[in-house]
C-alpha positions in Angstrom: 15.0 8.2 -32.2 14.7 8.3 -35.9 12.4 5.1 -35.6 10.2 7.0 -33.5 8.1 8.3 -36.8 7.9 5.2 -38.3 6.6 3.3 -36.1 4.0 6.0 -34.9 3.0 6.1 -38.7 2.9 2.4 -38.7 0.6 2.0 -35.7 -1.7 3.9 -37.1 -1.5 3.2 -41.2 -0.2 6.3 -42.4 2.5 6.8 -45.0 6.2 8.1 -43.3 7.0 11.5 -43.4 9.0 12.5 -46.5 12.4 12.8 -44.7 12.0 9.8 -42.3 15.3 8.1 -42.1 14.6 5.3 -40.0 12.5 2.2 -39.6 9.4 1.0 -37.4 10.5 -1.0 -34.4 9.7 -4.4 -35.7 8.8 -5.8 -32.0 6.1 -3.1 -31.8 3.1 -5.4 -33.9 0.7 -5.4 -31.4 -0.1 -1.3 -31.6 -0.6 -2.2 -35.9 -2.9 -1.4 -37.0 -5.0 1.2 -34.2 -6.3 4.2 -35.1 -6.2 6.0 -32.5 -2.8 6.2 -30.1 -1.2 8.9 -27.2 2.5 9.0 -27.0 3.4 9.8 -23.9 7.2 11.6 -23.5 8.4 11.8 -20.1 11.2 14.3 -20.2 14.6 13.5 -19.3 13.5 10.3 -18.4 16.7 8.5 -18.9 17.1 4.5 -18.8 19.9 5.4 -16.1 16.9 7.6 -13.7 14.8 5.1 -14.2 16.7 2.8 -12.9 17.4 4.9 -9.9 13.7 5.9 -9.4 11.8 2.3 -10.0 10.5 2.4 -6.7 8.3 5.6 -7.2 7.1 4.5 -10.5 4.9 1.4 -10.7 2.8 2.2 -13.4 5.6 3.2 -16.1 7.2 -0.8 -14.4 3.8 -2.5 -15.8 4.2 -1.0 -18.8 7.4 -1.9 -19.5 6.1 -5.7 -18.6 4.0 -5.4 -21.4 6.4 -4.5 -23.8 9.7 -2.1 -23.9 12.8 -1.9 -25.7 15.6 1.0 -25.0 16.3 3.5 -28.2 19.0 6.3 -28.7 18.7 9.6 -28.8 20.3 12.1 -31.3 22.8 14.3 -30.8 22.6 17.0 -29.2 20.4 15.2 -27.0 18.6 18.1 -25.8 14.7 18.2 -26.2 13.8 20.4 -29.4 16.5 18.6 -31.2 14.8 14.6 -30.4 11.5 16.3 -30.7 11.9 17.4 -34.1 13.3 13.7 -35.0 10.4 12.5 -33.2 8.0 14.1 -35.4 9.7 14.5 -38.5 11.7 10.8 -39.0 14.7 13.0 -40.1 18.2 13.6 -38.4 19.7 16.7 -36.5 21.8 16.7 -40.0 18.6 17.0 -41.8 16.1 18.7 -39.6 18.5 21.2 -38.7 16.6 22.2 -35.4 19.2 23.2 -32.8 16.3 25.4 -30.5 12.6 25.5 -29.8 12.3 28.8 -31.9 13.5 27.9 -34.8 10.7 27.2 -37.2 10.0 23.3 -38.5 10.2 23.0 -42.0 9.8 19.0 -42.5 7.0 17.2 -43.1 5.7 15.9 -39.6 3.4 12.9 -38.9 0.6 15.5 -38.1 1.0 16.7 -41.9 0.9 12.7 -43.0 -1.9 12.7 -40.8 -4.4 15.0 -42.7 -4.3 13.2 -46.3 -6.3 10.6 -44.4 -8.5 13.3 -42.4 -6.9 11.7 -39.2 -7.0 14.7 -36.4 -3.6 15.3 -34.0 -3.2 17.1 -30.9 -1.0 17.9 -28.4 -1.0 19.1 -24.7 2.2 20.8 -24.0 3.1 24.1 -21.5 3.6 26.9 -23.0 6.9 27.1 -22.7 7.9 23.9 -23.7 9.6 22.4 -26.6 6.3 20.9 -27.6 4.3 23.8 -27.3 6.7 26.1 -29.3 8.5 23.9 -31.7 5.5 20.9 -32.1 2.6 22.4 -31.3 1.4 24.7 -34.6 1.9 21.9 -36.4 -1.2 20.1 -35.1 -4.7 20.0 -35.6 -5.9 20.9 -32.0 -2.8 22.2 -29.8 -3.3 22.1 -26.3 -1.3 24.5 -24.3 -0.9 24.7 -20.3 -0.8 28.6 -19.8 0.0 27.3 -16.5 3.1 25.6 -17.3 2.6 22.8 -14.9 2.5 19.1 -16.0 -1.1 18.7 -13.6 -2.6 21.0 -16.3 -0.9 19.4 -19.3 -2.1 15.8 -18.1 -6.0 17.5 -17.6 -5.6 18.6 -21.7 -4.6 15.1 -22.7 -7.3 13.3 -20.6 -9.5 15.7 -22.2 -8.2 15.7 -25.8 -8.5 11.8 -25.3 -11.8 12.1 -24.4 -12.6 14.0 -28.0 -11.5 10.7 -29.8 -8.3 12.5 -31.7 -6.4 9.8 -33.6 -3.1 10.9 -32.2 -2.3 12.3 -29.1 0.9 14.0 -28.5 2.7 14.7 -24.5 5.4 16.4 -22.7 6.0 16.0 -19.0 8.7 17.8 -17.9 8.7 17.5 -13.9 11.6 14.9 -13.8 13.7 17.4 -16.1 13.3 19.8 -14.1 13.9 18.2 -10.6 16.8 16.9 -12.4 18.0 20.0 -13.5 18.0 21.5 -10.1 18.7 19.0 -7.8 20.4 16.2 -10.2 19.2 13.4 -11.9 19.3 10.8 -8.9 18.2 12.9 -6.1 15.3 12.2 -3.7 13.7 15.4 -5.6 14.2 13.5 -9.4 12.6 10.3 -7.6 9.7 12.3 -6.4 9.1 14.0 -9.8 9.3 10.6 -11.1 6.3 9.5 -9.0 4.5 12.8 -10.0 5.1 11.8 -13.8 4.4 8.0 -12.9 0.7 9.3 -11.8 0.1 11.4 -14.5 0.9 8.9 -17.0 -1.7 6.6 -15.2 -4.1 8.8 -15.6 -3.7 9.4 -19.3 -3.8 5.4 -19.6 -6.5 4.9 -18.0 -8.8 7.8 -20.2 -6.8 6.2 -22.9 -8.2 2.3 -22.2 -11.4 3.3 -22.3 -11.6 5.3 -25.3 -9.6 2.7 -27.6 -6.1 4.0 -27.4 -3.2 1.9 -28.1 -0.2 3.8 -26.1 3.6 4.6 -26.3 5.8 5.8 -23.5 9.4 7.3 -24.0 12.3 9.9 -23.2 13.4 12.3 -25.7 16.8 11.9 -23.6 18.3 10.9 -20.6 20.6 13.1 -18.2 23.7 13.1 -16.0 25.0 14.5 -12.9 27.0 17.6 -13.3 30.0 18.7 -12.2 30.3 22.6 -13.4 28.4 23.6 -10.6 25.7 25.7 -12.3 23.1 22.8 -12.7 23.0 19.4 -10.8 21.9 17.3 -13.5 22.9 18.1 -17.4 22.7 16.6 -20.8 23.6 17.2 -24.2 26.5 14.6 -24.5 27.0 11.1 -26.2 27.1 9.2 -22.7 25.0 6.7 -22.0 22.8 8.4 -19.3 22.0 11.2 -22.2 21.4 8.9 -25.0 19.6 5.6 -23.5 15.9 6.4 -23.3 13.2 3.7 -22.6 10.3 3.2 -25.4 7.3 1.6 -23.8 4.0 0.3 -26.0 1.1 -1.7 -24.9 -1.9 -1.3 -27.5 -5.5 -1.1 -26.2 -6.1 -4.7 -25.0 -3.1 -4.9 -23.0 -3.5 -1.3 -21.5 -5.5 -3.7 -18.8 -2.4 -5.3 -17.8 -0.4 -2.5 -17.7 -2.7 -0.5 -15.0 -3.2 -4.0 -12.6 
């Protein structure tokens, strides 16, 4: 997760945020140089549900025929904690973020961002670890009062639109079917689809304004067995910590939609 940063601040020519830790993903060269790019976080979006949900997701399959590698996340691997290394390049030892309402003192790529008069957004709910934790940071947050992922995928076609040079998402259906129903339930699979269709429409405002894109997880998630949930994370195993990150820059974006 710590290469996330880098190789958003790569894409798109901008210096690394002063506590980055990591590096860009080297196999990423054909989104460097663009300047503009939407990343595209499907949460809970595990390599392991995936897996189990391939079926219901044919767009997020092109994609990953494009181009698509499989990245960590940190520890905890809960959402504000990966979100904050997202942004910021800097470890849960650094960052210090255990919750979305703790306040974000790191340099983020939307702070990079300005010295070059390059414009960020988001499009977030409202109650969401982007739109509490992420969100005041850029230049034009877009929040979904509603919090449903419908309205969050109508800000970013929107935002996309208004040529921003960085467009930052959260979907959270999957994480939530997960939640309630666990991770590989018909429910999950059919949140999937729902996320699969609202990434395809955000690639598809995104080919034909320029956009280069990235698609990832900010963690993965497991079934439980305390009872209280029916899918969990938080824990080093490998359903938490495996996440797919996805890229295709504007050319190949034609590919990836069939």
């Amino acid at each position: 997760m710590t290469s996330v940063a880098p190789t958003v601040c790569r894409a798109l020519g901008v210096r690394l945020p002063s506590s980055a830790e990591g590096s860009p993903i080297s196999e990423a060269e054909s989104i460097y140089r663009t300047d503009r790019l939407a990343v595209v976080v499907i949460d809970a979006f595990g390599v392991s549900t995936w897996e189990k949900a391939k079926g219901k997701t044919p767009t997020f399959n092109r994609l990953r025929g494009v181009h698509g590698t499989v990245i960590r996340a940190v520890m905890p691997s809960v959402t504000p904690v990966n979100f904050a290394t997202m942004l910021t390049g800097a470890s849960p030892r650094a960052h210090r973020i255990r919750n979305r309402e703790q306040p974000l003192r790191h340099e983020t790529i939307f702070d990079v961002m300005r010295e070059t008069n390059m414009v960020s957004a988001t499009a977030a709910r409202a109650e969401s670890s982007l739109g509490i934790l992420i969100s005041p940071h850029a230049d034009r947050p877009g929040i979904a009062g509603s919090n449903l992922d419908s309205e969050v995928t109508e800000i970013a076609c929107r935002m996309i639109d208004e040529d921003v040079n960085l467009m930052w998402v959260q979907l959270l259906d999957v994480d939530d079917a997960g939640h309630a129903h666990g991770p590989h339930s018909l429910e999950s699979k059919e949140a999937a689809a729902k996320a699969d269709a609202n990434l395809r429409r955000i690639l598809e405002a995104a080919r034909v304004k320029g956009y280069s894109i990235i698609a990832l997880a900010d963690h993965g998630q497991h079934p439980s067995s305390d009872g209280q949930y029916k899918g969990v994370h938080g824990t080093d195993m490998p359903d938490d910590l495996n996440v797919p990150f996805l890229w295709a820059s504007n050319t190949e974006l034609r590919e990836a939609l069939g």
